[in-house]
N, C-alpha and C positions, 0 to 999 in steps of 0.2 A: 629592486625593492620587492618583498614580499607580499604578496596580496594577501589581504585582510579576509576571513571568514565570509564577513557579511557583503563585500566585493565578490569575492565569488560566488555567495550564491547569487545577489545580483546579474551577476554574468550568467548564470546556469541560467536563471529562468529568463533572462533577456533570448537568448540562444532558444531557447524553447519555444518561450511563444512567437520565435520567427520562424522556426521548424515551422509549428500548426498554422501559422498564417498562410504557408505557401501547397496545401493542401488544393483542390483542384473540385470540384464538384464531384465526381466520379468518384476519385480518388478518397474522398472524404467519406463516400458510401461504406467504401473498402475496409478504410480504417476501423468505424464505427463498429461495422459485424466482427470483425477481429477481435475489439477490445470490449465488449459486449456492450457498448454505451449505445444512447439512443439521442435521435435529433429533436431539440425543443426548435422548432418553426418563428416562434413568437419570442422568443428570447429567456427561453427560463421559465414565463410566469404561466405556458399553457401546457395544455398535454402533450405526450411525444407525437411526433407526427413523420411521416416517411421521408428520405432527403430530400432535398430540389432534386431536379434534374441541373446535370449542371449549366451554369449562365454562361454567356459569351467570355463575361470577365472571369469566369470559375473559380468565384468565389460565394459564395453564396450567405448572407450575413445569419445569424441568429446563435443558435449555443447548443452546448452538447450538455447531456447527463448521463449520471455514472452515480457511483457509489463508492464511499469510503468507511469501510466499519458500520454499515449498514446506515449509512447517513448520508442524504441527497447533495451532489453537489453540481453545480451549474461552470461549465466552460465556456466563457464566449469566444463565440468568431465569428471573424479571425481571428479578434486581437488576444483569445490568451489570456485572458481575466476568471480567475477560479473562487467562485464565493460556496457558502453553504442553500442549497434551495431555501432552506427553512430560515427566513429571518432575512438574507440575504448578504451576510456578513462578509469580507473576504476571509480565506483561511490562511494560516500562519502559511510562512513563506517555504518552509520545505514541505507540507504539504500540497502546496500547487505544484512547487518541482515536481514532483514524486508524479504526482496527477498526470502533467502534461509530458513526461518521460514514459508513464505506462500509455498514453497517448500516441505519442510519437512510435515508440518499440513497440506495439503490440503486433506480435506476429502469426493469431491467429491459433496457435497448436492448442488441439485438443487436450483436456486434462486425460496423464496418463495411468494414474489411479496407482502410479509408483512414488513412492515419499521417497526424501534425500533430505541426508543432513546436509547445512550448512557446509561442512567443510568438500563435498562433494559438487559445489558448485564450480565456476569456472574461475581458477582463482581461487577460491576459496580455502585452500590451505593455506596462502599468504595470508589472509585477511582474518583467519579463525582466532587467534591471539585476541584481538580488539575486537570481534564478538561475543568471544569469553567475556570480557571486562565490559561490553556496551549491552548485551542482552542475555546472555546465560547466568550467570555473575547476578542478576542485579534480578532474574526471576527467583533463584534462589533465596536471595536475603529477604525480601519481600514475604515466601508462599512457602519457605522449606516447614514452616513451623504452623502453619494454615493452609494446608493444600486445597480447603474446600473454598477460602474465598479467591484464589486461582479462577476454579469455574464461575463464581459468582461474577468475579469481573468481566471474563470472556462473555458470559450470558447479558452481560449489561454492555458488550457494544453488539451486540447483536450475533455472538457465537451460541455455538452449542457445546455439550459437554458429549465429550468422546472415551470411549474404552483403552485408554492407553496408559500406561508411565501406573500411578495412584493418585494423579489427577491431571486431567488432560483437556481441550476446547480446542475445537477448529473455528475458527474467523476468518473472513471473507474482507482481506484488505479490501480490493478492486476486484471488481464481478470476473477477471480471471486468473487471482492471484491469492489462491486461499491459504493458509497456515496453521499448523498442526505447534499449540504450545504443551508442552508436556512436562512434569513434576515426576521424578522417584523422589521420596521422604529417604531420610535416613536411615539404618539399620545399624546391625553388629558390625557389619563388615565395610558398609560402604556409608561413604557421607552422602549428603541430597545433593542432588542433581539437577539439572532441569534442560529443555533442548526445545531447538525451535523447529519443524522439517516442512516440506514445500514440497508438492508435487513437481515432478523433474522437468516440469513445462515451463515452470519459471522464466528460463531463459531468454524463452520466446519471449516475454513480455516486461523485463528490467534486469539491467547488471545487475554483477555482486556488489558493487559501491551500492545504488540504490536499496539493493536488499539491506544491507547493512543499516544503513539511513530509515530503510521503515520499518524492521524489527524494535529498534531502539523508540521508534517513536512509537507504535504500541505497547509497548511494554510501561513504558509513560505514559502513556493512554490506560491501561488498566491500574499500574502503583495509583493512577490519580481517581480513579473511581471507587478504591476499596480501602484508600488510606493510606499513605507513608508510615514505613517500620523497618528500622532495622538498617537504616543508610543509604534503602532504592532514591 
């Protein structure tokens, strides 16, 4: 029998948050400065505060934060529950994947101030077809004929506007997983374009399946802040 979509992510984040469950006191220090998140003590509702030291049981209960598109989000643990700080909402379901996957991978490498496209990732010439059609593809149709609300979007989840492409924003997925979205317009000779690029540390910190998964879900992240046009 084929497993159903919503099966498997089911399964992805069951698998995940028993990954972070089995974290250790220590260990959990480790993680944290890796992935650049910080320990709420009190569970979310206080300030960060420094780890435990770890308990006998080594596990230490309370939650982690981090940041998604500049917006606070709250992890608890052990168990693995991902809401937004603000309001306390939980987030859509490949969002916490996505979360406790850059959680679990984060391996710490320095950003190396070298950008890579997409298809230079690992894998990533298998997979460049269906990023064409899930995220290049669909910046195009959106921004080819407005390149300036491109930035506006970027700038409204908390990017900046960068000197690249004729219009371009770096955004800060996860405090170490930033992205370079980029626009050329049309001309005489070429049609529009548009690309997505990643410092080459990437990998340190989420497969090419995960990249794929949160390019596509920023991208719908900004079509939904500057307005559906054109089929995005």
């Amino acid at each position: 029998m084929t497993m159903g979509l919503g099966e498997s992510y089911r399964q992805a984040l069951a698998l995940a948050r028993e990954e972070l469950g089995r974290w250790s006191g220590a260990e959990l220090e480790r993680r944290l400065a890796a992935a650049g998140a910080e320990w709420l003590p009190s569970g979310g509702a206080g300030a960060p505060g420094p780890c435990p030291a770890p308990a006998r049981a080594g596990t230490p209960a309370g939650a982690i934060g981090l940041t998604f598109l500049g917006r606070p989000l709250v992890v608890t643990f052990p168990d693995g529950r991902v809401t937004f700080r603000v309001g306390g909402a939980e987030v859509p379901q490949w969002l916490a994947i996505l979360t406790l996957h850059y959680l679990n991978g984060a391996g710490g490498a320095a950003l190396t101030g070298e950008l890579v496209p997409f298809r230079d990732l690992p894998g990533g010439r298998v997979y460049d077809a269906n990023f064409e059609k899930r995220v290049r593809a669909r910046l195009v149709r959106r921004y080819a004929r407005q390149p300036a609300l491109l930035v506006e979007a970027g700038r409204r989840l908390g990017g900046e506007a960068v000197d690249m492409g004729d219009a371009a924003v770096r955004l800060l997925a996860f405090p170490r997983v930033p992205l370079w979205v980029v626009l050329w317009a049309a001309d005489e000779e070429f049609p529009a374009q548009a690309n997505v690029l990643f410092d080459a540390s990437i990998g340190s910190y989420l497969c090419t399946e995960d990249v794929v998964v949160l390019c596509e879900q920023v991208v719908s992240e900004m079509v939904n802040v500057t307005g559906k046009e054109g089929g995005a």
